[in-house]
ROMAR-784356 format. One record per residue (C-alpha): residue in one letter; residue number from 1; x, y, z. Coordinates in Angstrom, 3 decimals, decimal comma, always signed. Layout:
<nodes>
+----+-----+----------+----------+----------+
! aa !   i !       c1 !       c2 !       c3 !
+----+-----+----------+----------+----------+
!  A ! NUM !        X !        Y !        Z !
...
+----+-----+----------+----------+----------+
</nodes>
This chain:
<nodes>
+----+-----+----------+----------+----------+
! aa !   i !       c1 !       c2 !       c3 !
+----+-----+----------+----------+----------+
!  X !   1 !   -1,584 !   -8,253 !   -2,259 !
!  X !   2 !   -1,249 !  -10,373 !   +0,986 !
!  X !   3 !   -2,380 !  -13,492 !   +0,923 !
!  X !   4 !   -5,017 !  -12,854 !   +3,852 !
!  X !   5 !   -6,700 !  -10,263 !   +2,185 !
!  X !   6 !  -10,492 !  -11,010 !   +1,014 !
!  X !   7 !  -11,879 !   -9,647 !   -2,810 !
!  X !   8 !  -14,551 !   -7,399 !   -2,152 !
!  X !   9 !  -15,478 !   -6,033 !   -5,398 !
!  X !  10 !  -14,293 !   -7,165 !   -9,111 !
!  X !  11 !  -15,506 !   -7,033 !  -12,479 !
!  X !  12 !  -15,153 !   -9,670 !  -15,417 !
!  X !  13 !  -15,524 !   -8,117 !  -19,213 !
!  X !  14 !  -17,490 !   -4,523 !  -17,702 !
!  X !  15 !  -18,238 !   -3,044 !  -20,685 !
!  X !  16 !  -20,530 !   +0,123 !  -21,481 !
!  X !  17 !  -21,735 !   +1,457 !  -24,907 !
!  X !  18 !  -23,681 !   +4,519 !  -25,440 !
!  X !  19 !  -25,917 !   +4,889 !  -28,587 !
!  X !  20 !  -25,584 !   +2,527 !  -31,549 !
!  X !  21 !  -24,573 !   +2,363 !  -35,244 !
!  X !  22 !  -22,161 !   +4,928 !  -36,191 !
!  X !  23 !  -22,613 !   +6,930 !  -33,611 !
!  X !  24 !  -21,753 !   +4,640 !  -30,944 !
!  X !  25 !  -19,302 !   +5,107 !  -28,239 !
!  X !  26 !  -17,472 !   +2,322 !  -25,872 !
!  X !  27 !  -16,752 !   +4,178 !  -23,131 !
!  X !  28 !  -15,466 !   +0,921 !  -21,183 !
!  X !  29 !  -14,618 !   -1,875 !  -22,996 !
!  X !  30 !  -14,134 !   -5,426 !  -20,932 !
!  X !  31 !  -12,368 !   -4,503 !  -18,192 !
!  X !  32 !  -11,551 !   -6,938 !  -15,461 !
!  X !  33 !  -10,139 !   -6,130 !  -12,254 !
!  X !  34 !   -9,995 !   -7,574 !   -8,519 !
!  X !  35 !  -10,458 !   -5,124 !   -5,449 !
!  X !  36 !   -9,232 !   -5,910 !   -2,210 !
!  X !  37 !  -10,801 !   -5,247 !   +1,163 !
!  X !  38 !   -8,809 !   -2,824 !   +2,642 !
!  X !  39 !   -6,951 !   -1,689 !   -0,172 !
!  X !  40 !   -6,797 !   +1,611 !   -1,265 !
!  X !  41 !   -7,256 !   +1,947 !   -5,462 !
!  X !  42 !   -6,536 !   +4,774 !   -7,733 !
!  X !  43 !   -7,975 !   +4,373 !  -11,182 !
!  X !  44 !   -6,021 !   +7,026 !  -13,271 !
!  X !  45 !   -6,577 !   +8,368 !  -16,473 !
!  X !  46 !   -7,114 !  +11,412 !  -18,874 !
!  X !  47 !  -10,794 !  +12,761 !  -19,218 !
!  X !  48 !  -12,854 !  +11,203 !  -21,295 !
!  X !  49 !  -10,793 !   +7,628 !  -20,760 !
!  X !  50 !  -13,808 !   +5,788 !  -19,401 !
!  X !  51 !  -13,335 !   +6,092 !  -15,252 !
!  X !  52 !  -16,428 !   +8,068 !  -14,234 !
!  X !  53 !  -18,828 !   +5,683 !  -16,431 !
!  X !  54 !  -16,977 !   +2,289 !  -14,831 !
!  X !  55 !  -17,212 !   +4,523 !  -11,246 !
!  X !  56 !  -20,924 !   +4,917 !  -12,070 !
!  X !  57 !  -21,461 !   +0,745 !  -13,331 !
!  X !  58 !  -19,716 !   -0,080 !  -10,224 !
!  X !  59 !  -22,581 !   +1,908 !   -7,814 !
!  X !  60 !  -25,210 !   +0,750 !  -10,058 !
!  X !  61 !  -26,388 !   +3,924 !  -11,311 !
!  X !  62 !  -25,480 !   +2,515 !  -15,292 !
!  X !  63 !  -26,206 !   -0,373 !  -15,948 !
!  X !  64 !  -23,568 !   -2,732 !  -17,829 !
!  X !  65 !  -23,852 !   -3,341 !  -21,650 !
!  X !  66 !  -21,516 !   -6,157 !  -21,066 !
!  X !  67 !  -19,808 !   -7,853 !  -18,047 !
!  X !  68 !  -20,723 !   -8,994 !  -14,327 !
!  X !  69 !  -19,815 !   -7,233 !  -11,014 !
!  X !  70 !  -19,152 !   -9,367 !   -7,866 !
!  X !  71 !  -19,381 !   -8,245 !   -4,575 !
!  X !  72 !  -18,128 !  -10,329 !   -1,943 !
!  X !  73 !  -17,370 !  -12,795 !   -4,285 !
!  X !  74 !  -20,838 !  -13,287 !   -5,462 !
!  X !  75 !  -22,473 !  -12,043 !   -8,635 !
!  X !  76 !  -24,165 !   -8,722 !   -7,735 !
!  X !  77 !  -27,651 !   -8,942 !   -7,811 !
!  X !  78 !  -29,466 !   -4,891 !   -7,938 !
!  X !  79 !  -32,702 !   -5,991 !   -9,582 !
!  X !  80 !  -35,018 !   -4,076 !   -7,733 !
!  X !  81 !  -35,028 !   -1,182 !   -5,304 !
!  X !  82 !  -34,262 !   -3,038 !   -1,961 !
!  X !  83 !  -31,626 !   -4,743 !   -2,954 !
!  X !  84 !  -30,605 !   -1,755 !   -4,190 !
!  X !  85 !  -30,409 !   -0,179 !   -1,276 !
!  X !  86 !  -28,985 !   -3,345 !   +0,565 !
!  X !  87 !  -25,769 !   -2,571 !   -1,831 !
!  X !  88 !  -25,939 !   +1,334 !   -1,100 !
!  X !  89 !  -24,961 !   +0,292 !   +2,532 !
!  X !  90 !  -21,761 !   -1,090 !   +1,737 !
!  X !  91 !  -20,614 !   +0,901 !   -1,637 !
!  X !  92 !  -20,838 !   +4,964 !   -1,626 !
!  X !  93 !  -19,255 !   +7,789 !   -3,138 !
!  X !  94 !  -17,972 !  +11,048 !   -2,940 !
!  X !  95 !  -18,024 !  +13,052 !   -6,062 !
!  X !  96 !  -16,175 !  +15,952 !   -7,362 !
!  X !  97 !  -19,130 !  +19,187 !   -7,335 !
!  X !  98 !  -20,048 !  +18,820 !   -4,527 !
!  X !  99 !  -22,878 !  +21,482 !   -4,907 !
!  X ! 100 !  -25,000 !  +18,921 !   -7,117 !
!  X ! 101 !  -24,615 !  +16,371 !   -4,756 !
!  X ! 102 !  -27,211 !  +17,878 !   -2,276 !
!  X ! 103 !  -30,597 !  +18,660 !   -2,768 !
!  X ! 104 !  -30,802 !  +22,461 !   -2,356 !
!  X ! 105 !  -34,013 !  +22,069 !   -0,629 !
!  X ! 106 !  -33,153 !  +19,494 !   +2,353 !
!  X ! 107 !  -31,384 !  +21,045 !   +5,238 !
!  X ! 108 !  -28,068 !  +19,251 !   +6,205 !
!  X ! 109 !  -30,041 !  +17,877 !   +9,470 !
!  X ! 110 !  -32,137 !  +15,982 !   +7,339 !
!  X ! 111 !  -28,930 !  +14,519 !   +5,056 !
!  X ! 112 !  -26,888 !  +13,389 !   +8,474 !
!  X ! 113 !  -30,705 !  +11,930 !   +9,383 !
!  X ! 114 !  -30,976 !   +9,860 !   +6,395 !
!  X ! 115 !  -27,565 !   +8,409 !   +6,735 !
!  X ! 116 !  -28,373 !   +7,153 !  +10,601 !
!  X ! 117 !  -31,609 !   +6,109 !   +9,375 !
!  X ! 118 !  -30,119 !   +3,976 !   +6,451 !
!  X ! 119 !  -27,931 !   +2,191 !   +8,779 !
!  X ! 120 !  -30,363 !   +1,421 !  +11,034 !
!  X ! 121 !  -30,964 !   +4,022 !  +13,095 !
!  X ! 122 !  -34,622 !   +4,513 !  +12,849 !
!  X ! 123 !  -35,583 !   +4,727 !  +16,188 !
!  X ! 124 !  -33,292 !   +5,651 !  +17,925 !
!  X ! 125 !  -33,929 !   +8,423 !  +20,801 !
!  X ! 126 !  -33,421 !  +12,353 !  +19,046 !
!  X ! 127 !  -30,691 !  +13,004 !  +21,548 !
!  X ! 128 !  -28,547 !  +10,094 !  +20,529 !
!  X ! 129 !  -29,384 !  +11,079 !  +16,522 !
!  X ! 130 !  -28,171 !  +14,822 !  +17,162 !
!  X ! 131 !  -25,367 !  +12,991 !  +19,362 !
!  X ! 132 !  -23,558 !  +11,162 !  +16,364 !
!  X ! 133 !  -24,265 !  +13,540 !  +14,095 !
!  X ! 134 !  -22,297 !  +15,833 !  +15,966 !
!  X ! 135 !  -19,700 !  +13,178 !  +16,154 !
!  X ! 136 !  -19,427 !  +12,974 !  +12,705 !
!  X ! 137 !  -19,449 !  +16,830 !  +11,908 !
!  X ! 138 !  -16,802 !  +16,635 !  +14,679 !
!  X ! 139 !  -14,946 !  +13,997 !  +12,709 !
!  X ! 140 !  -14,025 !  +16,405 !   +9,667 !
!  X ! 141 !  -13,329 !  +19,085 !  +11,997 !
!  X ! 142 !  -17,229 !  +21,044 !  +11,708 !
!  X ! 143 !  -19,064 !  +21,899 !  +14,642 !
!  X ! 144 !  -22,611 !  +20,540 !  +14,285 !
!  X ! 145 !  -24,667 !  +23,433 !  +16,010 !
!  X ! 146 !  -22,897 !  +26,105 !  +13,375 !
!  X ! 147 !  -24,371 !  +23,523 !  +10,498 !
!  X ! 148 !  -27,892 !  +23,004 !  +12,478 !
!  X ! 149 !  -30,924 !  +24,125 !  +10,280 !
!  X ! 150 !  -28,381 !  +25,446 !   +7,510 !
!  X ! 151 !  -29,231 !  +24,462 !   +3,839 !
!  X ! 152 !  -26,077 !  +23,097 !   +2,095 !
!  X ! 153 !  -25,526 !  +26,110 !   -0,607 !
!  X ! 154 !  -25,105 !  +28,275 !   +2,831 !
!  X ! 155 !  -21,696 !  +26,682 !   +3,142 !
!  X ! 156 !  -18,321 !  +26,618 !   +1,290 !
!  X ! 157 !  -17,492 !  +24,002 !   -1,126 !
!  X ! 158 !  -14,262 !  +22,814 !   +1,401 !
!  X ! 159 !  -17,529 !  +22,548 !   +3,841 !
!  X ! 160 !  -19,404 !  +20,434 !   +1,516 !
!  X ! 161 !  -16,739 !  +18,405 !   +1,029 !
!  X ! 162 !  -16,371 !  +17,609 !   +5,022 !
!  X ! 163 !  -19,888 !  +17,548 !   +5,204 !
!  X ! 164 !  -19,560 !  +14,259 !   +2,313 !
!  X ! 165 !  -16,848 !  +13,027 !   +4,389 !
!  X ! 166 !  -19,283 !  +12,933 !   +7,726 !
!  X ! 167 !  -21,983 !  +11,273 !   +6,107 !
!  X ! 168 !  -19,201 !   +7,986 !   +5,152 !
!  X ! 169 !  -18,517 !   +8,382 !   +8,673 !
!  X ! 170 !  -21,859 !   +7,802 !   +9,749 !
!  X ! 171 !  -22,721 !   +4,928 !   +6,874 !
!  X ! 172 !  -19,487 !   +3,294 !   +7,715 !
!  X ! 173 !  -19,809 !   +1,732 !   +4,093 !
!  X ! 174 !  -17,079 !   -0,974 !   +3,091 !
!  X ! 175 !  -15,910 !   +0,186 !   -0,163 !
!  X ! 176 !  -15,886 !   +3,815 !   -1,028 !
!  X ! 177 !  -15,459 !   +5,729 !   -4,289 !
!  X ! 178 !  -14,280 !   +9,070 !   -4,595 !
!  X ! 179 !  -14,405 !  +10,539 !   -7,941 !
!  X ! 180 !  -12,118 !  +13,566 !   -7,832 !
!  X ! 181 !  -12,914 !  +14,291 !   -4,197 !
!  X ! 182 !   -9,932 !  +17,518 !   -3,979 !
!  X ! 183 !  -10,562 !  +19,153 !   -7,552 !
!  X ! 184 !  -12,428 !  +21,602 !   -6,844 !
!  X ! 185 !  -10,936 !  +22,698 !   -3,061 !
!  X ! 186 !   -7,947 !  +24,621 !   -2,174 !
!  X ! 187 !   -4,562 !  +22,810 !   -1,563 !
!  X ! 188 !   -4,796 !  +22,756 !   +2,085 !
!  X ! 189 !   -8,095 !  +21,707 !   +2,100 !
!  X ! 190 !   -6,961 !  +19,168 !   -0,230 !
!  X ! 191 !   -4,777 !  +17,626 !   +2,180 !
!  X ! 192 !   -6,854 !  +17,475 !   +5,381 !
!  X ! 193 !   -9,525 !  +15,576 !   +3,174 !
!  X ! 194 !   -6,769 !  +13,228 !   +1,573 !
!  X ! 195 !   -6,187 !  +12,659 !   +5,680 !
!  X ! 196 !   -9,533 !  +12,271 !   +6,715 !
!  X ! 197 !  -10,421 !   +9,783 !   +4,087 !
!  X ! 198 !   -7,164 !   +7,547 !   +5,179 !
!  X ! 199 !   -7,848 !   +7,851 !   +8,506 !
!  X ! 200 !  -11,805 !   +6,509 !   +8,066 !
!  X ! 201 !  -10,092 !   +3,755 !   +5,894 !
!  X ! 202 !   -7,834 !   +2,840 !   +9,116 !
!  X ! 203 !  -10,777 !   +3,097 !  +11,670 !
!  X ! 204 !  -13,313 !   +1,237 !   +9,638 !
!  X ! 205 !  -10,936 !   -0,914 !   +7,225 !
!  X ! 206 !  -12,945 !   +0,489 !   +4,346 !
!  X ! 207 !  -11,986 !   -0,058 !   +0,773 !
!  X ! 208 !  -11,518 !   +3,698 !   -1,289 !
!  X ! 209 !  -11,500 !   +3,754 !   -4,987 !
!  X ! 210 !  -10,176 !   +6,780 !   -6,370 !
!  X ! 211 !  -11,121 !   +7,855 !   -9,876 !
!  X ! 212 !   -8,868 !  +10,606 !  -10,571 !
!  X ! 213 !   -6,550 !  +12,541 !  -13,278 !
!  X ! 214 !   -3,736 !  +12,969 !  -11,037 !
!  X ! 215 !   -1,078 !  +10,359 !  -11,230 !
!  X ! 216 !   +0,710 !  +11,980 !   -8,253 !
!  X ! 217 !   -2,015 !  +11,798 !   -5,721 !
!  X ! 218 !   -2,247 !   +8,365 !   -7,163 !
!  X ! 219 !   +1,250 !   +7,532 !   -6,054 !
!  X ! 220 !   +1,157 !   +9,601 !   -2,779 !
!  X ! 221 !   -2,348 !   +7,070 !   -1,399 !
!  X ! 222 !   -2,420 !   +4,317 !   -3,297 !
!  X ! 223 !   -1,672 !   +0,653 !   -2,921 !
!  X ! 224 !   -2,898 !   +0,022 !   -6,220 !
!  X ! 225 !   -3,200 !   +1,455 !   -9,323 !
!  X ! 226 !   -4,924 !   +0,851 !  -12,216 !
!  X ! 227 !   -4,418 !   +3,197 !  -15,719 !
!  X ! 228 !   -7,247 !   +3,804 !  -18,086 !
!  X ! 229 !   -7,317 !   +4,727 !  -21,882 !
!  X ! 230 !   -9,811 !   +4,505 !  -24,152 !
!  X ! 231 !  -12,478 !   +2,527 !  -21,809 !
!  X ! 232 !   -9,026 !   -0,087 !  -21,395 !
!  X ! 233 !   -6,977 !   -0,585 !  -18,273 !
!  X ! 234 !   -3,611 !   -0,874 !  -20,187 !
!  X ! 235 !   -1,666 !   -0,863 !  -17,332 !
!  X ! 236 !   -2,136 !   -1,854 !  -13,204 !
!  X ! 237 !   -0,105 !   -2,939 !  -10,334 !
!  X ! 238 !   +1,265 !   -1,623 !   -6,958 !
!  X ! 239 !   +1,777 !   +2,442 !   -7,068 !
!  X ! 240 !   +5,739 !   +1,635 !   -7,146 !
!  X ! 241 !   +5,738 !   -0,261 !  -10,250 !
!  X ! 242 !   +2,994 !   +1,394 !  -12,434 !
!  X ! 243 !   +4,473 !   +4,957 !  -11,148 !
!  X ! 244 !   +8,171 !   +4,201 !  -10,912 !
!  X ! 245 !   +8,444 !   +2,009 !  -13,602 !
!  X ! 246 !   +5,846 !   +2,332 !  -16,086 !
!  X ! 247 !   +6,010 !   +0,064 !  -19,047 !
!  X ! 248 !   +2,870 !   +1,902 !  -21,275 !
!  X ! 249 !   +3,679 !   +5,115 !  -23,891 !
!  X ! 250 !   +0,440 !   +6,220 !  -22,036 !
!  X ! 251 !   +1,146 !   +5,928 !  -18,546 !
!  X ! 252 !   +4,874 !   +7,266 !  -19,104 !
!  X ! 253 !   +3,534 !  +10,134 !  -20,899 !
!  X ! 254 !   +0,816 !  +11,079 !  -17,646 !
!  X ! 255 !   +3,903 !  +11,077 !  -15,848 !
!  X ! 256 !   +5,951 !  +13,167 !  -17,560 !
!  X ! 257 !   +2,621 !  +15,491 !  -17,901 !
!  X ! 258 !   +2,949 !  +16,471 !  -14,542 !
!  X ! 259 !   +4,674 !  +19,674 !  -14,387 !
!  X ! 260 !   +7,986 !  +19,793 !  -11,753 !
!  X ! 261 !   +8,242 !  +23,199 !   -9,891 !
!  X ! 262 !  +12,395 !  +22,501 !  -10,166 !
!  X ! 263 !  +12,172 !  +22,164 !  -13,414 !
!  X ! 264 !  +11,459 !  +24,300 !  -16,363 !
!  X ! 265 !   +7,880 !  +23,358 !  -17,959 !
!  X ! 266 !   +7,060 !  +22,773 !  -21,201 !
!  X ! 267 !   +3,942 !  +24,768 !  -22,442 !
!  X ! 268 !   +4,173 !  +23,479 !  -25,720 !
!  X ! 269 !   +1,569 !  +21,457 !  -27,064 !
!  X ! 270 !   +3,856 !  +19,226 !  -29,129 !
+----+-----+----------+----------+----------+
</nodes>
């Protein structure tokens, strides 16, 4: 990374264990890693490897069994609900359903609402609320008067989707984790999102953290890239050398895992 650039977010021996005794599990065992403002991440690796429970340490919705997080260089301090929320304004996600990310019963007026009112927005006049809400439905190509008084299951999941990518626009967090934003949306969809999301991280200089299985979109947005096996990052470095010239058994086999439409595939399972 350049010299100029700033850590924003880094971990030092994150570790998570579920249940104890025999039947425990490490689902992330001391992992250390430096973020970089700016930068866009991809943390890669098969399900099951450990990426959605570091995703989840990292927003402080699990707490660490082991290990410190440090935002903005400084030991991350979540201990009670406002500071908390202090951290929600810089660090959000986007996650792959995006039907249980909503509540069912809160109409998407009142989701855009929250997000203006989280930032700060409070009090400002209702015609300057409806204003950049409709800026930000704009943003991801919605219109904000066909959304108006809708519930969220009234609209497609590629709508959803937008609709996560509009509420980022309007929290204008600095770091931004997207756990398999395009899994569950068609290929075109796929790629407008993938463009929206780097064109927020050039307007706002945000940090995005992709936790995803797919080593080629990976490659395609990444500056970074960090593999995961076992709860272990066995492998990281620029997208070039981790994808172009992998030095793991694991991250070599991902690679070749990914099937090649020139190319006859292998179904086997040997």
């Amino acid at each position: 990374m350049p010299d100029e650039k700033k850590v924003c977010l880094s971990g030092s021996g994150l570790t998570k264990v579920f249940g104890f005794g025999r039947q425990k599990t490490v689902a992330v065992n001391h992992v250390d890693f430096n973020f970089y403002e700016g930068e866009v991440i991809s943390i890669v690796g098969e399900s099951g490897s450990g990426k959605t429970t570091l995703a989840k340490m990292l927003l402080g919705l699990l707490k660490p069994t082991e290990g410190e997080v440090y935002f903005q260089g400084k030991k991350r301090d979540i201990s009670t609900h406002k500071k908390k929320k202090e951290y929600w304004k810089s660090i959000q996600a986007i996650f792959q359903d995006p039907y249980s990310s909503y509540n069912i019963f809160r109409k998407i007026d009142a989701v855009l609402l929250d997000c203006i009112n989280m930032r700060g927005g409070r009090h400002l006049p209702h015609a300057k609320k409806v204003e950049m809400m409709a800026e930000a439905c704009g943003f991801v190509n919605l219109k904000f008067e066909e959304l108006t008084n809708k519930y969220p299951f009234e609209l497609s999941g590629g709508q959803m989707q937008r609709l996560m990518i509009a509420r980022i626009f309007l929290l204008n967090p600095k770091i931004l984790l997207a756990d398999e934003p395009t899994s569950m949306i068609d290929a075109c969809s796929r790629a407008t999102i993938l463009d929206m999301l780097m064109q927020l991280r050039k307007e706002i200089g945000m940090t995005i953290v992709f936790i995803t299985h797919d080593i080629g979109l990976a490659y395609y947005v990444s500056d970074s890239v960090y593999i995961m096996e076992r709860g272990k990052f066995v492998e990281s470095g620029s997208a070039d050398e981790v994808i172009l010239h992998p030095k793991e058994a694991y991250t070599q086999r991902l690679i070749s895992d990914v099937p090649k439409i020139y190319e006859e595939w292998d179904l086997s399972t040997a």
